[in-house]
C-alpha positions, 0 to 999 in steps of 0.5 A: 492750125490745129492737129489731131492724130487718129488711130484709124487705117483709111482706104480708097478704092473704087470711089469709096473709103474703107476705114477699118481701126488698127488693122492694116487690111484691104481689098481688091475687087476681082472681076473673073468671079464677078456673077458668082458666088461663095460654094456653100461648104467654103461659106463663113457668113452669109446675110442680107440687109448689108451694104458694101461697107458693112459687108467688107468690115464684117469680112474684115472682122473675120479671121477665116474670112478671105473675101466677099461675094456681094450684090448692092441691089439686094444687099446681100452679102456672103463670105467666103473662106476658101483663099483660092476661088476660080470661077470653075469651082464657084457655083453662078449667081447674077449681081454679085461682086467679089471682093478678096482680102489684102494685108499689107505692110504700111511703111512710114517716113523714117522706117523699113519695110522691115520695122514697120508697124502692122496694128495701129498707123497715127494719120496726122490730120490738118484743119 
């Protein structure tokens, strides 16, 4: 039985897998914003031709960015870096999705909430 270690950080929600290297980020999907979008003062990117995965980890690449207005049929994706979106102060767009940016500690076997790492985590994998 072999064992390899990567320093990758894996995520799944929604049916997908996110991996994003040493960074313990997230996201949540929020359905109150769904069917809108980023205002344009509040815009940090903003492209097209970005599937979901490619939108989040553009997000994620971001230090301004906190979450993700995108539409999978058109593959368009904005960015947002206004923290406190509420559907009355976003403008309406039809097929978007929002997704918002988490950071979270991950607490390993052995370890406090309080010593834990928050840059690289070792996920031990079994072939």
């Amino acid at each position: 039985m072999k064992k390899h270690c990567f320093s990758i950080c894996v995520f799944v929600f929604e049916g997908f897998v996110i991996l994003i290297a040493s960074k313990n980020i997230k996201f949540a999907k929020n359905a109150d914003l769904e069917g809108f979008t980023c205002p344009t003062m509040k815009k940090d990117f903003e492209e097209n031709k970005l599937n979901k995965m490619q939108c989040l980890t553009t997000c994620a690449d971001s230090s301004s960015c906190f979450g993700v207005f995108h539409d999978e049929a058109n593959m368009h994706c904005v960015g947002c870096n206004h923290k406190f979106l509420t559907n009355s102060s976003a403008p309406s767009l039809d097929g978007m999705k929002y997704h918002f940016k988490q950071r979270y500690l991950l607490v390993t076997e052995g370890k406090t909430r309080g010593n834990a790492s928050v840059s690289i985590t070792s996920l031990t994998l079994y072939s």
